[in-house]
FINUTOR-552249 format. One record per residue: x, y, z of N, C-alpha, C, O in turn; residue in three letters. Coordinates in steps of 0.02 Angstrom, whole numbers, plus 50000, padded with zeros to 5 digits. Example, Ala and Ser with C-alpha at 12.3 -4.5 7.8 and 13.67 -1.06 7.14 Angstrom:
<atoms>
((50660,49716,50390),(50615,49775,50390),(50660,49835,50390),(50712,49834,50423),'Ala')
((50642,49888,50354),(50684,49947,50357),(50645,50002,50394),(50670,50057,50402),'Ser')
</atoms>
This chain:
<atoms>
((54568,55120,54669),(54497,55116,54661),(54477,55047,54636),(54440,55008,54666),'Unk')
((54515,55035,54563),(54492,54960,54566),(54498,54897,54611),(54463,54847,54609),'Unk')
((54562,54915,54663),(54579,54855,54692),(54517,54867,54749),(54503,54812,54773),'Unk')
((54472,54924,54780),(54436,54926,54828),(54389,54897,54805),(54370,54851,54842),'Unk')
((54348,54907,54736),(54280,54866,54721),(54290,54795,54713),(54244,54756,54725),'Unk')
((54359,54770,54690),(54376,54691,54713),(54357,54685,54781),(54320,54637,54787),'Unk')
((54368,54719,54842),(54358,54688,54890),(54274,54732,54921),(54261,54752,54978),'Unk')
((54245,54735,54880),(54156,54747,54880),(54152,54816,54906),(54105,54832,54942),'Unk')
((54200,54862,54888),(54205,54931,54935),(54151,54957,54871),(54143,54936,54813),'Unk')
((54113,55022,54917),(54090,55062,54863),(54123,55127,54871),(54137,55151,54926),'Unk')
((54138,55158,54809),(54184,55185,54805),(54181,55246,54770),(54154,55246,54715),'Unk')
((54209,55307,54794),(54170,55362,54767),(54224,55409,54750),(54257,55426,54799),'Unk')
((54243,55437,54684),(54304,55446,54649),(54301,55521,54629),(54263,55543,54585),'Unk')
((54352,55566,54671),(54346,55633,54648),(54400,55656,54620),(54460,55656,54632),'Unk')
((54352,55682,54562),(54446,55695,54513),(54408,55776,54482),(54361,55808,54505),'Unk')
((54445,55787,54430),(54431,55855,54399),(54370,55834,54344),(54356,55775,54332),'Unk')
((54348,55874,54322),(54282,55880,54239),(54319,55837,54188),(54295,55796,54149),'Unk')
((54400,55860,54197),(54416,55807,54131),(54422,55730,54125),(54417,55693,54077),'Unk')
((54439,55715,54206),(54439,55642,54211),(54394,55607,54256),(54416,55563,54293),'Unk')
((54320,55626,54255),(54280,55611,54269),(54248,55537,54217),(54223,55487,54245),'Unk')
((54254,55541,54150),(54224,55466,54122),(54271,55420,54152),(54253,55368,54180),'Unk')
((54347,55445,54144),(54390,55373,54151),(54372,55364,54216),(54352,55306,54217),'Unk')
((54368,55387,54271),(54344,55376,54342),(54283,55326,54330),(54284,55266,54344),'Unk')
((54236,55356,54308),(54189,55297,54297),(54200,55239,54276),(54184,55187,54304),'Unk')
((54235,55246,54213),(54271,55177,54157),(54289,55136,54230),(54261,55082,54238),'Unk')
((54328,55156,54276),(54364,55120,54319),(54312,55106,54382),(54337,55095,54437),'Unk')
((54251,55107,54375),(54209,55074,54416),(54182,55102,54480),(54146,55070,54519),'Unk')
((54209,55185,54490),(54181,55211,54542),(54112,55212,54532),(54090,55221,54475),'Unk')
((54075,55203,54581),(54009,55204,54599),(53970,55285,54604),(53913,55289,54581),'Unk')
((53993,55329,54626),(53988,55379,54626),(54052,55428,54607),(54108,55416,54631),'Unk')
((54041,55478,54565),(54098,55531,54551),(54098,55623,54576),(54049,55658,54560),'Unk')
((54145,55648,54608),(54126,55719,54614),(54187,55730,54592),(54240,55699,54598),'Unk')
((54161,55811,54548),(54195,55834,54528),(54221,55892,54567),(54183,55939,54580),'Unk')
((54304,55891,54594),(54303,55928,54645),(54310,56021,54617),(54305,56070,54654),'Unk')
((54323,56019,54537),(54295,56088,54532),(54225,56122,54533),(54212,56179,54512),'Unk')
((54199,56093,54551),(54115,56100,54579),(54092,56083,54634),(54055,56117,54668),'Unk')
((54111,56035,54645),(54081,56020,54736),(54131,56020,54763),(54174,56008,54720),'Unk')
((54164,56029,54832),(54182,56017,54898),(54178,55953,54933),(54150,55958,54988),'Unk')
((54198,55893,54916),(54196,55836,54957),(54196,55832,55053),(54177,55790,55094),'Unk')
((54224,55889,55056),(54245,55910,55135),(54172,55935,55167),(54149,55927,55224),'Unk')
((54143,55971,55108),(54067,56019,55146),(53995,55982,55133),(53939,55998,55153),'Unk')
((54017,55928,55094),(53932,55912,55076),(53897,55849,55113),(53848,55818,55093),'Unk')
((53934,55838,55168),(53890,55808,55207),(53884,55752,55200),(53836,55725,55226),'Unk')
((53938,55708,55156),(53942,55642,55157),(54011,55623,55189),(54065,55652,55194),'Unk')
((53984,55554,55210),(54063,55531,55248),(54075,55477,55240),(54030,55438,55224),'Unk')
((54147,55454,55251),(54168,55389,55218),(54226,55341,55263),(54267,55369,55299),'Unk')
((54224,55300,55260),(54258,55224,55309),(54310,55250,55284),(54331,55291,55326),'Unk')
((54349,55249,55230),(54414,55271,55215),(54427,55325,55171),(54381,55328,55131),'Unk')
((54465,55365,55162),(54489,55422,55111),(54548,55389,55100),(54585,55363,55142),'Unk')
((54555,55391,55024),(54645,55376,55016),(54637,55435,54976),(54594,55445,54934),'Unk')
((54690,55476,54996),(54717,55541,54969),(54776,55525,54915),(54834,55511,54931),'Unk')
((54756,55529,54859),(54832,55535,54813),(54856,55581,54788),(54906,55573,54753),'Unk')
((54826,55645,54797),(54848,55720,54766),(54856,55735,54805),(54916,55747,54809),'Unk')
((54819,55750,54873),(54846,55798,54940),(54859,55876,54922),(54909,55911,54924),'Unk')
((54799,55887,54905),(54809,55977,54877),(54793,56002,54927),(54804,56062,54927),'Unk')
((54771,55984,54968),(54730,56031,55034),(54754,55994,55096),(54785,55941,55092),'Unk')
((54740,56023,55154),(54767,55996,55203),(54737,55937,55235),(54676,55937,55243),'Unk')
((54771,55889,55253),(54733,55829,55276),(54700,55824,55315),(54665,55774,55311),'Unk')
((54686,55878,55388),(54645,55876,55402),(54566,55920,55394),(54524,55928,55437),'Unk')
((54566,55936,55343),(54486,55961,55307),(54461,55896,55298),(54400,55904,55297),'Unk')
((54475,55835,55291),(54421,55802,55278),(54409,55748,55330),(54388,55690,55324),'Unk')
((54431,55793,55397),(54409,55762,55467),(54329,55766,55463),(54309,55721,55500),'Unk')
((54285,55794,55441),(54214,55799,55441),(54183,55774,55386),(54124,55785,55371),'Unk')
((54226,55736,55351),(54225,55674,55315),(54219,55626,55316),(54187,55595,55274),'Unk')
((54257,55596,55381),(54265,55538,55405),(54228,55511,55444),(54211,55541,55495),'Unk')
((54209,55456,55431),(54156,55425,55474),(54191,55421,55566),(54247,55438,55584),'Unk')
((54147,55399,55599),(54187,55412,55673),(54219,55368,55673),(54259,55367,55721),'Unk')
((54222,55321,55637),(54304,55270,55667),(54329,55260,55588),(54337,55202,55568),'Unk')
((54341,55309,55548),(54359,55324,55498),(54419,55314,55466),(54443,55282,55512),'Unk')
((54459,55314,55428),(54540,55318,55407),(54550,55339,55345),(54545,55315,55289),'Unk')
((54574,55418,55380),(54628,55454,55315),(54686,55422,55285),(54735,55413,55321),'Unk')
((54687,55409,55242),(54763,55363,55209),(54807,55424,55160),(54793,55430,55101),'Unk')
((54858,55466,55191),(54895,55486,55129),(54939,55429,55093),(54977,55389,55120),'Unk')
((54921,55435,55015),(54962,55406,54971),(55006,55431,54934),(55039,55388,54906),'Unk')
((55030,55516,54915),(55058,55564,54862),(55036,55623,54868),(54982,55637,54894),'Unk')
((55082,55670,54842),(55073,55718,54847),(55123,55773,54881),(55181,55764,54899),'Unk')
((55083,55838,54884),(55159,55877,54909),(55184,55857,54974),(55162,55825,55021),'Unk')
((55248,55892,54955),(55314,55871,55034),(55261,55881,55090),(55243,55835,55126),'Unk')
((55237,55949,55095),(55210,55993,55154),(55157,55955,55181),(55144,55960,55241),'Unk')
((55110,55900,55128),(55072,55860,55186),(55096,55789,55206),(55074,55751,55249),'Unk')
((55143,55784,55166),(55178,55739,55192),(55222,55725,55286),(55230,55679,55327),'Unk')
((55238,55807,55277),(55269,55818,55339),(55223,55849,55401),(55245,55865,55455),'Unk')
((55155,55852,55379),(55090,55863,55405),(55063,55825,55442),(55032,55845,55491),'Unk')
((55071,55739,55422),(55046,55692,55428),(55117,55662,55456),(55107,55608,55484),'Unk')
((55166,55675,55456),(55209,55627,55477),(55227,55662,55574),(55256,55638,55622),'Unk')
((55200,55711,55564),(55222,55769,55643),(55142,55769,55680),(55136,55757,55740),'Unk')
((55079,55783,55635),(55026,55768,55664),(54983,55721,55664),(54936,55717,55703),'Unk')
((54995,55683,55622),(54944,55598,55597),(54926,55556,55665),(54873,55536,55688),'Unk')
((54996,55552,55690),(54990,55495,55754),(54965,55523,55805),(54950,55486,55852),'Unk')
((54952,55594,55811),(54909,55641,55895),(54860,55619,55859),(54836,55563,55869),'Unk')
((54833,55672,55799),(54764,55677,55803),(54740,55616,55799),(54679,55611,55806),'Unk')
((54772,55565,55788),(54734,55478,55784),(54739,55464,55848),(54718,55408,55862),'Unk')
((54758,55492,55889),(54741,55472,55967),(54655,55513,56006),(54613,55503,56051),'Unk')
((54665,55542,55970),(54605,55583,55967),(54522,55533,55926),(54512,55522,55867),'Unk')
((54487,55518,55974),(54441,55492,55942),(54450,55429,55905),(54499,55392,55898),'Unk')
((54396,55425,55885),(54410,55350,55817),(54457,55353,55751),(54492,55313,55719),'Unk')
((54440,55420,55747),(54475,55436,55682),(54546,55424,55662),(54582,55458,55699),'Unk')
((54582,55390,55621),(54644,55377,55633),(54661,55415,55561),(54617,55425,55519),'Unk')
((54740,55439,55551),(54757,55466,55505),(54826,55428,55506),(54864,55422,55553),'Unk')
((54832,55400,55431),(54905,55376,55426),(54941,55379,55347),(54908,55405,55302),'Unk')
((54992,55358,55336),(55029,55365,55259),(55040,55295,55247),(55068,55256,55285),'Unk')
((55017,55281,55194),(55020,55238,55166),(55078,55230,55098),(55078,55267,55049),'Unk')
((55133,55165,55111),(55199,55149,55104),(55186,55090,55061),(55162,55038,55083),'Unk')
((55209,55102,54975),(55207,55018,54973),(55260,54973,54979),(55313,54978,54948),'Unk')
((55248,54934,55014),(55309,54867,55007),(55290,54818,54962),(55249,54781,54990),'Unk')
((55299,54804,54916),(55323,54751,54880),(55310,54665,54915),(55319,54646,54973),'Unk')
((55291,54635,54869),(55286,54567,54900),(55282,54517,54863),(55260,54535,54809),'Unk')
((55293,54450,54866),(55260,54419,54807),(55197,54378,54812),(55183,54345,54761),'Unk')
((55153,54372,54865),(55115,54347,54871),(55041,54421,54833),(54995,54410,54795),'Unk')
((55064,54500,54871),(55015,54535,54854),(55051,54554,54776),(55015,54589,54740),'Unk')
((55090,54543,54759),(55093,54537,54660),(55103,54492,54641),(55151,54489,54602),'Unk')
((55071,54440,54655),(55042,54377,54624),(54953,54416,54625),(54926,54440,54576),'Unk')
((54937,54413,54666),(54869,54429,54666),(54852,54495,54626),(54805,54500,54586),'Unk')
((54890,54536,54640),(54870,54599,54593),(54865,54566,54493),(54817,54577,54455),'Unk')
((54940,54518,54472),(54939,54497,54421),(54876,54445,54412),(54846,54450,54359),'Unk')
((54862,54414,54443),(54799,54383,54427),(54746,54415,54410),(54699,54397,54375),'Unk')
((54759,54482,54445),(54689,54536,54443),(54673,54548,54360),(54622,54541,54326),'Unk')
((54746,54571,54344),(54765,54588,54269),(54755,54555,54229),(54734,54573,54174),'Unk')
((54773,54468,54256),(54761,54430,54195),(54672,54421,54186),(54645,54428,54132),'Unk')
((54648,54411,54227),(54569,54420,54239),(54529,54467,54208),(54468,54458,54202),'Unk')
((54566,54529,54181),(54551,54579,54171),(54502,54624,54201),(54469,54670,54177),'Unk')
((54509,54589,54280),(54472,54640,54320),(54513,54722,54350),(54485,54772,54371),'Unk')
((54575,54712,54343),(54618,54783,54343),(54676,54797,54305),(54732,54772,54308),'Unk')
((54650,54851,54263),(54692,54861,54201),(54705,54934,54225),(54672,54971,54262),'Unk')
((54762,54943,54194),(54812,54985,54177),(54769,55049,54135),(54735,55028,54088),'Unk')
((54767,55113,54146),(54717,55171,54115),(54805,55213,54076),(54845,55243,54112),'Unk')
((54813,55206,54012),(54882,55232,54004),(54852,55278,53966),(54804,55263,53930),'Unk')
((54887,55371,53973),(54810,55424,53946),(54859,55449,53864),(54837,55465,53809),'Unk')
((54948,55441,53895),(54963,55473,53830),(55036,55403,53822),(55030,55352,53855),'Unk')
((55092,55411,53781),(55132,55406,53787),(55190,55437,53726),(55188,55438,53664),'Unk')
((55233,55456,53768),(55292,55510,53744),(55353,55485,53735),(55381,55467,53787),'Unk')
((55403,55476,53649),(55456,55475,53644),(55516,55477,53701),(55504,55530,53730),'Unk')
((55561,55454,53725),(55617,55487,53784),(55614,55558,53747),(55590,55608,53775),'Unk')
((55640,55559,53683),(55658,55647,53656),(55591,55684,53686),(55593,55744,53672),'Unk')
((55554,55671,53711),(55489,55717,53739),(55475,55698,53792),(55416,55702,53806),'Unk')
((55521,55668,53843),(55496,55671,53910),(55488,55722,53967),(55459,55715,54021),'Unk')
((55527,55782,53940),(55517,55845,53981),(55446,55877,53979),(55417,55907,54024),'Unk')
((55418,55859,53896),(55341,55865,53884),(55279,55846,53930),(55229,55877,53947),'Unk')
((55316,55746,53949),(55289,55694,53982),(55279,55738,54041),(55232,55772,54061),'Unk')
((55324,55728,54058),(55327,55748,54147),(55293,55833,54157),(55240,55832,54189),'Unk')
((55305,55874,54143),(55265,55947,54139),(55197,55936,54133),(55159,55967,54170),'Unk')
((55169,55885,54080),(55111,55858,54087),(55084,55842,54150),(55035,55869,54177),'Unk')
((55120,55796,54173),(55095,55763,54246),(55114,55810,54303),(55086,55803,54358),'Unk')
((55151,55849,54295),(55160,55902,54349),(55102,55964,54357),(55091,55999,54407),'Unk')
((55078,55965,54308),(55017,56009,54290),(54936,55986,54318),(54882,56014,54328),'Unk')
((54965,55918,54323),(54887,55891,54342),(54832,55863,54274),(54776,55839,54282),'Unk')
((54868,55873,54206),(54844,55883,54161),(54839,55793,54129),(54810,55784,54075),'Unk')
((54862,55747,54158),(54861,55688,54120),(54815,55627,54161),(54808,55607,54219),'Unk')
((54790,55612,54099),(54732,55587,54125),(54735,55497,54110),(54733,55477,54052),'Unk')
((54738,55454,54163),(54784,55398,54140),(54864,55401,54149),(54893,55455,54145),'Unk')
((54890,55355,54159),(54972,55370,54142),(55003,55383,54110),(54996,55358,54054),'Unk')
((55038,55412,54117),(55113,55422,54067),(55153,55395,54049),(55194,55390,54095),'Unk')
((55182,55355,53977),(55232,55304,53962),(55269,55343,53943),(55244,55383,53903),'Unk')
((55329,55351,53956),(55401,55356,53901),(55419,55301,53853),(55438,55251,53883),'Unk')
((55420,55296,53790),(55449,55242,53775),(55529,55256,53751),(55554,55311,53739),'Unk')
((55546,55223,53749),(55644,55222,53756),(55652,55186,53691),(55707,55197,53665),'Unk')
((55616,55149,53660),(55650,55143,53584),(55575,55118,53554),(55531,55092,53589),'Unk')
((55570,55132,53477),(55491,55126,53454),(55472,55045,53440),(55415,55029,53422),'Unk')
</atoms>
């Protein structure tokens, strides 16, 4: 989200009731909360979706997408993973709409630029808790729950 409003995107950030301020903190322009609204039914549509939870199936938010649109999976379960990797490339033959997964590679020209972002302090790091190693089974159950808001640090010595 922050790296999209660097490049003038407006940007519209759906998370749960609890992490709805930090969504804002982080510059979305608009927020829905998807335990109350439906992003899929209300009649707005958008140039890109980047999916990073993938709780639902990727294609519900075909009536989302603008007509020359792009679904981006980023995370999430196996099952849409293998959703998008068996149906992504038909249904993107289909129409404008393209559906694809998004892979990061590493580089040093795009982390040079990301670190500049940081040093600028135009994109910072949202860290929500952080947990001893002796409590990383805590850590992680946290984030498996959906329950952490910001990242998760382990630290390995105090």
């Amino acid at each position: 989200m922050q790296i999209a409003k660097t490049m003038g995107a407006t940007v519209t950030g759906v998370c749960s009731t609890a992490k709805m301020e930090m969504v804002r903190s982080l510059g979305a322009d608009h927020v829905v909360d998807y335990t109350k609204d439906d992003v899929t039914t209300n009649g707005e549509t958008y140039d890109v979706i980047l999916d990073a939870g993938a709780y639902r199936s990727t294609f519900d938010y075909t009536r989302s997408l603008a007509p020359t649109g792009v679904y981006v999976l980023v995370g999430g379960e196996m099952k849409r993973t293998w959703q998008m990797l068996l149906l992504g490339r038909l249904r993107s033959k289909k129409g404008g709409k393209q559906y694809t997964m998004f892979v990061a590679r590493a580089n040093r020209p795009d982390l040079a630029k990301l670190a500049e972002l940081m040093d600028q302090g135009t994109l910072r790091p949202v860290i929500g808790a952080r947990y001893p190693l002796a409590h990383a089974a805590e850590a992680v159950s946290i984030m498996e729950q959906g329950k952490a808001v910001g990242k998760v640090v382990i630290t390995v010595s105090e």
